[in-house]
Rosetta silent file (secondary structure, phi, psi, omega in degrees, C-alpha in Angstrom):
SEQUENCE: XXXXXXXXXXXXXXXXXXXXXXXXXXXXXXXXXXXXXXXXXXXXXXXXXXXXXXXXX
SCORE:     score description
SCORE:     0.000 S_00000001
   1 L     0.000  -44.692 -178.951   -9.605   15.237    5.033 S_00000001
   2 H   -77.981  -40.910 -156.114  -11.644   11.662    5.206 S_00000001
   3 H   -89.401   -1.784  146.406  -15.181   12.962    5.137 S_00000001
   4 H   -61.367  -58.783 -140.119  -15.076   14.862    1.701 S_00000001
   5 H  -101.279  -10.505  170.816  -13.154   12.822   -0.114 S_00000001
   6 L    62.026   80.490  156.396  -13.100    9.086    2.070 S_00000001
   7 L   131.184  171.280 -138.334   -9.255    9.174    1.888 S_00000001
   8 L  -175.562  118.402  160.316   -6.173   10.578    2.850 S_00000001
   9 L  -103.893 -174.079 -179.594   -2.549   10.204    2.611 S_00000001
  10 L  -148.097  135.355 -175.632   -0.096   10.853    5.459 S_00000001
  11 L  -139.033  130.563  163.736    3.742   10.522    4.868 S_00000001
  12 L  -120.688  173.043 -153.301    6.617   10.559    7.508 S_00000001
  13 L    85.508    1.659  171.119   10.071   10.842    7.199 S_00000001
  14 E  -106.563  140.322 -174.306    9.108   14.539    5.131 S_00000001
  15 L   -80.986  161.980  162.487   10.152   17.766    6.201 S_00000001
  16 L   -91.818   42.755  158.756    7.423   20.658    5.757 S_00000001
  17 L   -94.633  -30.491  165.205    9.712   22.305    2.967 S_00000001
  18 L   108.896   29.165  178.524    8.648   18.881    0.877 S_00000001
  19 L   -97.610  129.824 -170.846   12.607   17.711    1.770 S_00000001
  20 E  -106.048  147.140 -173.852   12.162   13.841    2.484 S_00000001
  21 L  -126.281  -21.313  176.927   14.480   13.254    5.119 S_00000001
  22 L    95.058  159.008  176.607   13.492    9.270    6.048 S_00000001
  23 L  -152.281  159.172 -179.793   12.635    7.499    8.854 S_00000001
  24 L  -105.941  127.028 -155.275   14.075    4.314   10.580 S_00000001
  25 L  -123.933   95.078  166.534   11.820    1.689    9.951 S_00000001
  26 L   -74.746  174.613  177.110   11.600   -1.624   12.624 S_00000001
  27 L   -28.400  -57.350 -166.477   10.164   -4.801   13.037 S_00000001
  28 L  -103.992    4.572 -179.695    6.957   -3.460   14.412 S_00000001
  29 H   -53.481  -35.594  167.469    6.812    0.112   13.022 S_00000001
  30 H   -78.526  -83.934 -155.279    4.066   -0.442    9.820 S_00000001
  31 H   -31.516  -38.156 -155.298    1.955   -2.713   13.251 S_00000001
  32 H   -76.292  -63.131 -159.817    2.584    0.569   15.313 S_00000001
  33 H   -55.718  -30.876 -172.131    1.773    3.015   13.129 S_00000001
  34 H   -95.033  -66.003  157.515   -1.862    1.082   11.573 S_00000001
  35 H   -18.018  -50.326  171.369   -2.781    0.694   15.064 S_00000001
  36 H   -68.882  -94.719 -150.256   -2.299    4.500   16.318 S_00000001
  37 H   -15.596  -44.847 -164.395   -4.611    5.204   12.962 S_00000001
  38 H  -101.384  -10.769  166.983   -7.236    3.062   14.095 S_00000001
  39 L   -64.711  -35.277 -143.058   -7.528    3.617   17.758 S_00000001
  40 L  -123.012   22.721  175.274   -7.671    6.942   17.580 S_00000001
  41 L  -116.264  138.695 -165.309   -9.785    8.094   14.204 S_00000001
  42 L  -143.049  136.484  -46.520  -13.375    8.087   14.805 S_00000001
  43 L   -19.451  152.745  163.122  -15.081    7.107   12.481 S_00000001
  44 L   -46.204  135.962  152.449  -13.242    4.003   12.436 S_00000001
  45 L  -152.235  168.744 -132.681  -10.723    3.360    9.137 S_00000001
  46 L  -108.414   -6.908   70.671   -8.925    0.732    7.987 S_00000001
  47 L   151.990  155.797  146.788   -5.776    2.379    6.975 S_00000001
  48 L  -118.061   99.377  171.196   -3.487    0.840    4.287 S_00000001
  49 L   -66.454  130.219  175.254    0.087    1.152    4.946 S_00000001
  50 L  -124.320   97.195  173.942    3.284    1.289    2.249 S_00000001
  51 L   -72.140  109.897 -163.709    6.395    1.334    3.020 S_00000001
  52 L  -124.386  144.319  157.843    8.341    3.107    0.053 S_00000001
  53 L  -133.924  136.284 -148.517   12.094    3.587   -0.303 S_00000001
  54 L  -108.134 -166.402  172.330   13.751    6.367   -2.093 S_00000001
  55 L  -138.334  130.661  156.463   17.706    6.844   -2.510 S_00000001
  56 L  -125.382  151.528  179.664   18.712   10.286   -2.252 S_00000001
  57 L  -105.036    0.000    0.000   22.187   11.203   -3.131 S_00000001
């Protein structure tokens, strides 16, 4: 996914039917999450995190 195109998204909180379902999002949860990304992808990247919130009804 990085080496063609040098970028990538990733989304949690989505079901694999494309049903967003959410996630509970803490203090340190964007820290945790850019952290996993960067220990453990080789090459190294720098990851840019968003936190987005939808409404669903």
């Amino acid at each position: 996914m990085l080496n063609k195109h040098q970028e990538g998204k990733l989304y949690f909180g989505v079901k694999e039917d494309g049903t967003v379902v959410g996630q509970e999002i803490g203090t340190d949860t964007l820290r945790t999450i850019s952290q996993a990304i960067s220990a453990y992808i080789e090459p190294k990247v720098y990851p840019v995190i968003r936190q987005v919130t939808y409404f669903i009804y």
